[in-house]
N, C-alpha and C positions, 0 to 999 in steps of 0.2 A: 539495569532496567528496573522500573520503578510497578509496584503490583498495579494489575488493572484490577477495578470493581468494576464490572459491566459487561455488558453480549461485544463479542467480537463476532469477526463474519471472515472466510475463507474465502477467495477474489476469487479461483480458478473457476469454480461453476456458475458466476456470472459474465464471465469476458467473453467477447464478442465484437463482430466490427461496426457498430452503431452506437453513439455516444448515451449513454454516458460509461458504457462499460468498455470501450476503445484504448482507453491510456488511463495512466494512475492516478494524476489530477484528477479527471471527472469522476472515475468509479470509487474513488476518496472520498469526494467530496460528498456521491450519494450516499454512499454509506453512513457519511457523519448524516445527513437528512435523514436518514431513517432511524438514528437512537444508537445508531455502532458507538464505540467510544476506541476500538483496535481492529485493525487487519491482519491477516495473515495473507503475504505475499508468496503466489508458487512460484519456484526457482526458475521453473522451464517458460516462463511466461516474458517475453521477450522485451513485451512490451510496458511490461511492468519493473522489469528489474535487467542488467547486464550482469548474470553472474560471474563473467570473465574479472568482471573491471571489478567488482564488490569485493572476492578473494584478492587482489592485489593494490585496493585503492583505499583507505579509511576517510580520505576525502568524497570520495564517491558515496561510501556509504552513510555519511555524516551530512551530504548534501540531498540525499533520499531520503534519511528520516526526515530533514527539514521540511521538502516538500511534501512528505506526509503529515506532518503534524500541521503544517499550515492549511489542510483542510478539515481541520479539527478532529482527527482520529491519529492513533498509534501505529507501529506495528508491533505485532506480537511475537 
């Protein structure tokens, strides 16, 4: 992982069932709209990550940072 300069933002206290904070695309993408430059994804967040599949998949995980960086933010 490459250093971040900049505010990142922690997902869990904004998810919720009304978009933009419903799945990881939108609440990404808000994020990058607001100045985030990195997220921190919480583990138990269902909807945001499959920790089952992340521990046994490098594909999997390689395929969610993708779709987080194409909303213009990191994870952190």
């Amino acid at each position: 992982m490459k250093n971040i300069k900049g505010p990142a933002i922690f997902l869990a206290q904004f998810m919720g069932d009304e978009a933009p904070f419903n799945s990881l695309e939108s609440i990404c993408k808000w994020a990058a709209d607001l100045g985030y430059i990195g997220v921190q994804i919480p583990s138990w967040e269902s909807r945001l990550i499959d920790l089952q599949k992340a521990a046994e998949s490098k594909a999997y995980c390689d395929e969610l940072k993708g779709r987080v960086e194409a909303c213009g933010v990191q994870i952190t």
